[in-house]
C-alpha positions, -999 to 999 in steps of 0.1 A, spaced: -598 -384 -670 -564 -382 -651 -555 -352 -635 -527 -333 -648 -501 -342 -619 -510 -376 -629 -507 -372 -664 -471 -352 -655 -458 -383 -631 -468 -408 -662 -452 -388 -688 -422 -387 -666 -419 -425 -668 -424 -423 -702 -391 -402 -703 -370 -421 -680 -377 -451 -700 -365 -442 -733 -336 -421 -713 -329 -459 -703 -333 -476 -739 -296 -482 -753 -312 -484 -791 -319 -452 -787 -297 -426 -797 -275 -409 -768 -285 -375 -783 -321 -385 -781 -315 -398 -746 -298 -370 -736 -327 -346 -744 -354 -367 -730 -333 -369 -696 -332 -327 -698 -376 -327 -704 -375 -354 -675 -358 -321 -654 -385 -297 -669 -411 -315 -659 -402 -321 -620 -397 -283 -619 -421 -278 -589 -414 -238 -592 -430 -234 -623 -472 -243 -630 -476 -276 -648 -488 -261 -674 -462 -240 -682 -438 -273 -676 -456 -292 -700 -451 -261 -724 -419 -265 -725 -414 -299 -722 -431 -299 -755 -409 -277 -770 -377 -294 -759 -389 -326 -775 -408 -313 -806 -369 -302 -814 -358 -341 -817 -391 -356 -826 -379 -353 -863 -343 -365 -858 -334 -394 -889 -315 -412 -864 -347 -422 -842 -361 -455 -840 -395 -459 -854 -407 -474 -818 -389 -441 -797 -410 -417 -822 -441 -434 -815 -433 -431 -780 -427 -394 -784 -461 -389 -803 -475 -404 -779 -459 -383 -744 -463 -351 -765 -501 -359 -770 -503 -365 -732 -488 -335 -728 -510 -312 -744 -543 -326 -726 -527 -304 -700 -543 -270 -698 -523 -238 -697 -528 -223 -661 
């Protein structure tokens, strides 16, 4: 089982590449590029980052305008992110 600065660092790439994908939707982009900043937070615990990273993304994971593929890829970082405990 990965630790939870491990699981952070690969949910981090996770976010830079959809804040890369152009058939994603700027908005979408935009929003994964602001959780990418939550998450390298070093003054906060991790799991109070990964709180709140799943907040900010649990408010577009329902956008219309999202590409099947860039949900999936949300489900999936969001799931990563609650396998980290809350400190």
């Amino acid at each position: 089982m990965a630790t939870p600065e491990e699981t952070i660092n690969v949910c981090i790439q996770m976010l830079q590449h959809i804040s890369e994908d152009n058939t994603i939707p700027r908005n979408i982009r935009r929003v994964a590029d602001e959780t990418r900043t939550l998450l390298t937070n070093d003054q906060k615990s991790i799991g109070l980052r990964a709180a709140e990273a799943i907040s900010t993304i649990d408010e577009i994971s329902n956008d219309p305008n999202m590409p099947v593929h860039a949900r999936t890829r949300i489900w999936e970082l969001v799931s990563q992110l609650e396998t980290i405990p809350l400190d």
